[in-house]
C-alpha positions in Angstrom: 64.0 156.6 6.0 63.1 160.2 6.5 61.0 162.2 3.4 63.6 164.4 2.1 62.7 167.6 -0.2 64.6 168.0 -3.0 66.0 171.5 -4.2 63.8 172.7 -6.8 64.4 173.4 -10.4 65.0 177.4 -11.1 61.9 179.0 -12.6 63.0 180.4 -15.4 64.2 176.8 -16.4 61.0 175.3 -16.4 58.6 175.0 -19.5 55.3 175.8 -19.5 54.3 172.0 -18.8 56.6 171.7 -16.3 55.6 175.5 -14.2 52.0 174.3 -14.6 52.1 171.0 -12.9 54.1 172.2 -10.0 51.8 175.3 -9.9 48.8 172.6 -9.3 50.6 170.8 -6.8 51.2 173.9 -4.9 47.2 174.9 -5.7 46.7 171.0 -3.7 49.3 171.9 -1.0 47.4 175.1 0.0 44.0 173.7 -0.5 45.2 170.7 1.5 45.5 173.2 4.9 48.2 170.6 6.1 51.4 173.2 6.0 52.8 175.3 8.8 52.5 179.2 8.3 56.0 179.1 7.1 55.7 176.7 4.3 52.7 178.0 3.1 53.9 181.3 2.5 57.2 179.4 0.4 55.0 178.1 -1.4 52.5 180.9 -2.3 55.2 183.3 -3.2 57.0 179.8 -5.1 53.7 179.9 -7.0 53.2 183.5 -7.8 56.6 183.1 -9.6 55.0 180.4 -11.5 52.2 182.3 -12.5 54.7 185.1 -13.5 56.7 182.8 -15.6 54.0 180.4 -17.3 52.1 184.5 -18.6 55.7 185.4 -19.7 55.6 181.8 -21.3 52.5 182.5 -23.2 53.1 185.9 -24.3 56.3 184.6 -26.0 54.2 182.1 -27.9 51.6 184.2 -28.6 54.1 186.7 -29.8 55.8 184.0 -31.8 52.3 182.3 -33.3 52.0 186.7 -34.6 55.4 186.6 -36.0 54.3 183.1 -38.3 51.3 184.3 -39.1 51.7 188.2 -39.5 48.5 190.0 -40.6 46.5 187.0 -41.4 46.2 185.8 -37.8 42.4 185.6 -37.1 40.2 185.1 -33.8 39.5 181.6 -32.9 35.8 181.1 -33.0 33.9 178.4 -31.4 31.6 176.1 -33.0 28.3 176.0 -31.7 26.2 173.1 -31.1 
Protein backbone atom coordinates (compact mmCIF):
# COMPACT_ATOMS: atom_id res chain seq x y z
CA UNK A 1 0.00 0.00 0.00
CA UNK A 2 1.54 3.20 -1.05
CA UNK A 3 2.65 5.98 1.92
CA UNK A 4 0.18 8.55 1.50
CA UNK A 5 0.67 12.31 3.00
CA UNK A 6 -2.04 13.57 4.74
CA UNK A 7 -3.26 17.32 4.33
CA UNK A 8 -1.90 19.14 7.10
CA UNK A 9 -3.59 21.01 9.89
CA UNK A 10 -3.85 25.05 9.21
CA UNK A 11 -1.22 26.86 11.22
CA UNK A 12 -3.06 29.13 12.92
CA UNK A 13 -5.00 25.96 14.36
CA UNK A 14 -2.20 24.45 15.94
CA UNK A 15 -1.15 25.02 19.67
CA UNK A 16 2.07 25.70 20.64
CA UNK A 17 2.70 21.88 21.47
CA UNK A 18 1.39 20.85 18.47
CA UNK A 19 3.53 23.83 15.97
CA UNK A 20 6.62 22.68 17.98
CA UNK A 21 6.65 19.09 17.25
CA UNK A 22 5.92 19.40 13.67
CA UNK A 23 8.55 22.28 13.58
CA UNK A 24 11.11 19.40 14.81
CA UNK A 25 10.06 16.98 12.46
CA UNK A 26 10.63 19.33 9.73
CA UNK A 27 14.21 20.45 11.60
CA UNK A 28 14.79 16.10 11.09
CA UNK A 29 13.42 16.26 7.49
CA UNK A 30 16.00 18.91 6.43
CA UNK A 31 18.77 17.58 8.49
CA UNK A 32 17.87 14.22 7.07
CA UNK A 33 19.14 15.55 3.24
CA UNK A 34 16.65 12.85 1.93
CA UNK A 35 14.01 15.38 0.15
CA UNK A 36 13.98 16.63 -3.44
CA UNK A 37 14.63 20.43 -3.92
CA UNK A 38 10.98 20.82 -4.12
CA UNK A 39 9.99 19.39 -0.93
CA UNK A 40 12.53 20.89 0.99
CA UNK A 41 11.64 24.24 0.08
CA UNK A 42 7.60 23.20 1.27
CA UNK A 43 8.85 22.42 4.05
CA UNK A 44 11.28 25.24 5.04
CA UNK A 45 8.71 27.92 4.20
CA UNK A 46 5.96 25.18 6.15
CA UNK A 47 8.42 25.81 9.08
CA UNK A 48 9.10 29.44 9.01
CA UNK A 49 5.26 29.74 9.44
CA UNK A 50 5.72 27.64 12.40
CA UNK A 51 8.27 29.70 13.82
CA UNK A 52 5.98 32.76 12.99
CA UNK A 53 3.10 31.26 14.78
CA UNK A 54 4.69 29.42 17.99
CA UNK A 55 6.56 33.63 18.71
CA UNK A 56 3.00 34.98 18.11
CA UNK A 57 2.01 32.04 20.58
CA UNK A 58 4.29 33.10 23.19
CA UNK A 59 3.87 36.74 23.05
CA UNK A 60 0.15 36.14 23.75
CA UNK A 61 1.10 34.28 26.84
CA UNK A 62 3.53 36.36 27.85
CA UNK A 63 1.21 39.20 27.32
CA UNK A 64 -1.48 37.25 29.25
CA UNK A 65 1.02 36.02 32.29
CA UNK A 66 1.46 40.54 32.42
CA UNK A 67 -2.15 41.06 32.40
CA UNK A 68 -2.40 38.29 35.79
CA UNK A 69 0.28 39.68 37.30
CA UNK A 70 0.34 43.44 36.43
CA UNK A 71 3.13 45.41 38.06
CA UNK A 72 4.26 42.73 40.39
CA UNK A 73 5.62 40.48 37.63
CA UNK A 74 9.41 39.98 38.45
CA UNK A 75 12.49 38.41 36.39
CA UNK A 76 13.01 34.80 36.81
CA UNK A 77 16.34 34.30 38.42
CA UNK A 78 18.23 31.19 38.44
CA UNK A 79 19.48 29.33 41.31
CA UNK A 80 23.02 28.77 41.41
CA UNK A 81 24.73 25.78 42.44
Amino acid sequence: MPKTKSTPKPIEELTYEEALAELEGIVEALESDQNPLEETMKLYERGQALVTQCGALLNAAQLKVQNLAGESLVEFEEESE
